[in-house]
N, C-alpha and C positions, 0 to 999 in steps of 0.2 A: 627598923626591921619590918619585914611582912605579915602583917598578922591578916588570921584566915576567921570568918565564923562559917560555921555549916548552919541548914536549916532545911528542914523538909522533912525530918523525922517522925514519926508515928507510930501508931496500931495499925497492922492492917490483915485483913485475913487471907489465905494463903491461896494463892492464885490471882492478886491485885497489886497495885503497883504504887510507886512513888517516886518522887523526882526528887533527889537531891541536888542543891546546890550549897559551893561555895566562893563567895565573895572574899578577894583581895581589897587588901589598903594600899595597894601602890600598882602601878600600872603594868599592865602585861608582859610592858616588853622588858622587864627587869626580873622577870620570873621564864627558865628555862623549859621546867616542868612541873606540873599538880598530879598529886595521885591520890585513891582512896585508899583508906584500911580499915578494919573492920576490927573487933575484937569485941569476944564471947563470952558470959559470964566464965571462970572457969581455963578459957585457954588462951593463948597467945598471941598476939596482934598478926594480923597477918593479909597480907595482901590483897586487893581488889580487882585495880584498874589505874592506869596513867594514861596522860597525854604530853605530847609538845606542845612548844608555846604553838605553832603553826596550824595544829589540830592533825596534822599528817601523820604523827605514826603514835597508834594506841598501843598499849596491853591491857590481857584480861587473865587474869585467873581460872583456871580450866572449870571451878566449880561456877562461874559467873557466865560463861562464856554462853552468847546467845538469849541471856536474859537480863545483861546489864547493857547502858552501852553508855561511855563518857564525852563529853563533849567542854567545847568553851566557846563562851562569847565572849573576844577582848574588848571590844566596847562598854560592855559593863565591869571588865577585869575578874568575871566570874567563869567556876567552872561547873556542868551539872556531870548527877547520874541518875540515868535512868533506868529505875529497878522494875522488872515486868518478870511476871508468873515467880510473886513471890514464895519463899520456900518455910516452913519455921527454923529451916538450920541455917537461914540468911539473918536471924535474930541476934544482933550487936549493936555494940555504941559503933559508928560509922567515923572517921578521922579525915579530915580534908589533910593534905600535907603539899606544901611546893618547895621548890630548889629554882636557888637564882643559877647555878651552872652545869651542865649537862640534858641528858635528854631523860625521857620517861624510863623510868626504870622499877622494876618491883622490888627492890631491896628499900626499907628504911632508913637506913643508916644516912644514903643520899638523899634526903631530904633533911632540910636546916629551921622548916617552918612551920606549924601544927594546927590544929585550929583544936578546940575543948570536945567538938564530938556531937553527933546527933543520935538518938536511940533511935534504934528501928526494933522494929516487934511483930512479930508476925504471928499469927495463931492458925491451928490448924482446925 
């Protein structure tokens, strides 16, 4: 199986940034797509950002959009995200998630692989 860890999570104060990445155990090309999710004390897991394996076709979450952006380097079999002009209602544990078949998609359900989660915090 593909196991995911994320890392980049922190404090940060609201207007500053962080880079999340998530590193794969097995190599690129056996993974379709990676996506983020986010989830808030209180509410429901809910969508960020995807990529293909290619890096060609994104999505983002309308509340991300222009302040996230995702990205991968297969060379290391990892994926980032790059959070800029942080919000405090961007404060969640963050989910790395991939799928060995299909393309990037925001639904959960299509993904088969998780990683445990980085907190992100933001203060205003």
């Amino acid at each position: 199986q593909v196991q995911l860890v994320e890392s980049g999570g922190g404090l940060v104060q609201a207007g500053g940034s962080l880079r999340l990445s998530c590193a794969a155990s097995r190599r690129t090309f056996s993974i379709s797509a990676m996506g983020w999710f986010r989830q808030a004390p209180g509410k429901e897991r809910e969508f960020v950002s995807a990529i293909n394996r290619s890096g060609g076709s994104t999505l983002y979450a309308d509340s991300v959009k222009g302040r996230f952006t995702i990205s991968r380097d297969n060379a290391k079999n990892t994926v980032y995200l790059q959070i800029n002009s942080l919000k405090p209602e961007d404060t969640a544990v963050y989910y790395c998630a991939a799928r060995t078949y299909g393309s990037s998609s925001l639904d959960a359900r299509n993904y088969n692989y998780w990683g445990q989660g980085t907190q992100v915090t933001v203060s205003s």
